[in-house]
C-alpha positions as CSV (number, residue, x, y, z in Angstrom):
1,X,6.2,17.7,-2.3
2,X,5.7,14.6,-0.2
3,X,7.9,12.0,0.7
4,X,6.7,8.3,1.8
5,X,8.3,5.8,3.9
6,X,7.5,2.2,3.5
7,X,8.1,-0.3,6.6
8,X,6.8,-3.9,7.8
9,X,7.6,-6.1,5.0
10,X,10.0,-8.9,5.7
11,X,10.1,-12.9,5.3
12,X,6.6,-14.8,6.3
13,X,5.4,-18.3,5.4
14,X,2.6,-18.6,3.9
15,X,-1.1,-18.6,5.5
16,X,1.1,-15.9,8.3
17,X,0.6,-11.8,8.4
18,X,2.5,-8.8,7.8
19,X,1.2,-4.9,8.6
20,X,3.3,-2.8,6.0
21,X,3.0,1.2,7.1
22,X,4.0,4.2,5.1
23,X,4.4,6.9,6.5
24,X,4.1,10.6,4.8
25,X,5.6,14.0,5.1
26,X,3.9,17.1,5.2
27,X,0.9,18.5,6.7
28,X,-1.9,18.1,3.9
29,X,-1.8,14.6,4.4
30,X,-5.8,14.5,4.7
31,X,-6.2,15.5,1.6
32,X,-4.3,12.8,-0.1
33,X,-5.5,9.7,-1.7
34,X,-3.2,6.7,-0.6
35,X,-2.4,3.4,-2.5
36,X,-0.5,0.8,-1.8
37,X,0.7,-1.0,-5.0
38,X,3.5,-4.3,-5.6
39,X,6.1,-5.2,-8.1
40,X,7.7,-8.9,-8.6
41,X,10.4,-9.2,-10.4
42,X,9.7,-9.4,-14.3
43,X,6.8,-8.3,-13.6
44,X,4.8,-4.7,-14.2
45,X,3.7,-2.6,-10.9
46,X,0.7,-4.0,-10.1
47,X,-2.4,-1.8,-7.8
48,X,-3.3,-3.6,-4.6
49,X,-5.3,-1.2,-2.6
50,X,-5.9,2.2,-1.7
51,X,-7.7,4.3,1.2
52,X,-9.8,7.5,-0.1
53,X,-8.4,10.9,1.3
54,X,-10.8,11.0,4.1
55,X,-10.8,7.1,5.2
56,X,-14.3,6.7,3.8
57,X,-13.7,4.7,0.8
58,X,-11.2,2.0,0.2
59,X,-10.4,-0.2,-2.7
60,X,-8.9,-3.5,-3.3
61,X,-7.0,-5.5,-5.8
62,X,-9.5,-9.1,-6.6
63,X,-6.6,-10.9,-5.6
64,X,-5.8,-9.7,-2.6
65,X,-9.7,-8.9,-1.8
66,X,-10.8,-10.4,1.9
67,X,-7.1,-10.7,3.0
68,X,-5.8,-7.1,2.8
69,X,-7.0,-4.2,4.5
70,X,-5.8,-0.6,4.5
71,X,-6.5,2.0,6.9
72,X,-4.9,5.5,7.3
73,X,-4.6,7.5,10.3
74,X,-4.7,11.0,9.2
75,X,-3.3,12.2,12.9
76,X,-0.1,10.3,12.2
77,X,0.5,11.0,8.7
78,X,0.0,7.2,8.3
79,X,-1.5,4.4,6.2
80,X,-1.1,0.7,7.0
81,X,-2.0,-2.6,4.7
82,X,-3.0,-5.6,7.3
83,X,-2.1,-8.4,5.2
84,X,-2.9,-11.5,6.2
85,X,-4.0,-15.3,4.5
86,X,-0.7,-14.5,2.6
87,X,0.7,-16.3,-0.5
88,X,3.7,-16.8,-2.4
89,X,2.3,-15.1,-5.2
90,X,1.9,-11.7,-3.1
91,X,5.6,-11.7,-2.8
92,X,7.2,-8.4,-4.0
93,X,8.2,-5.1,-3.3
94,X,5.2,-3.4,-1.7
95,X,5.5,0.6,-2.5
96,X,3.5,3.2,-1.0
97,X,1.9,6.0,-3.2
98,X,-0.2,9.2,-3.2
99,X,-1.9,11.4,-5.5
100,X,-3.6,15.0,-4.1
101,X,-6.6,13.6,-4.9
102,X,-10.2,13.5,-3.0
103,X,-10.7,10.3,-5.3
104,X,-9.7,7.0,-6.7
105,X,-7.1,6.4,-9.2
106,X,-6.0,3.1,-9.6
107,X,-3.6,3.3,-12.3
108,X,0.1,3.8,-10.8
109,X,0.7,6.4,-13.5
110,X,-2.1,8.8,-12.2
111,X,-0.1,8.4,-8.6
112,X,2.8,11.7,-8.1
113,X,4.8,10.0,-5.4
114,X,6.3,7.1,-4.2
115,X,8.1,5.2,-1.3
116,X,11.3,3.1,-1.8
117,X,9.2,0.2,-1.5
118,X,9.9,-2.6,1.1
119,X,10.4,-6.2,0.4
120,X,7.7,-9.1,1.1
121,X,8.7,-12.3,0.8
122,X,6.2,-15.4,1.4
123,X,7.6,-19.0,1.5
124,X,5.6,-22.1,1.0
């Protein structure tokens, strides 16, 4: 069992930066493949990124390609998503997932558990 703890999100304009962190219980952390994925209302949860169990790989959404970056620092039971370059379209609920896995998924269905999710909103 792991539970996740989204924070970071909050109200930017657009062009500005947000670093959203989640942060995991547990002590197999390492051995976890992380992903960050959003939801807008109306609309169906959508993958953004995600950080291979051991930090070596990571993965990103086309759209949010060159202006996301996530990391994971294993010693804290922690992955981050830098966002920066944001838009109005990346506003949504950002939730933090993970899936014992020493691979990629990037469907959220393959992902076991979730944060809460925390709120970005970008204004124009």
């Amino acid at each position: 069992q792991v539970q996740l703890v989204e924070s970071g999100g909050g109200l930017v304009q657009a062009g500005g930066s947000l670093r959203l962190s989640c942060a995991a219980s547990g002590r197999t952390f390492s051995g976890y493949l992380m992903g960050w994925f959003r939801q807008a209302p109306g609309k169906e949860r959508e993958f953004v990124a995600a950080i291979t169990s051991s930090g070596a790989n990571s993965y990103y959404a086309d759209s949010v390609k060159g202006r996301f970056t996530i990391s994971r620092d294993n010693a804290k039971n922690t992955v981050y998503l830098q966002m920066n370059s944001l838009k109005p379209e990346d506003t949504a609920v950002y939730l933090c997932a993970t899936k014992y896995a020493h691979y990629f998924f990037q469907s959220p269905a393959r992902y076991d558990y979730w944060g809460q999710g925390t709120q970005v909103t970008v204004a124009s």
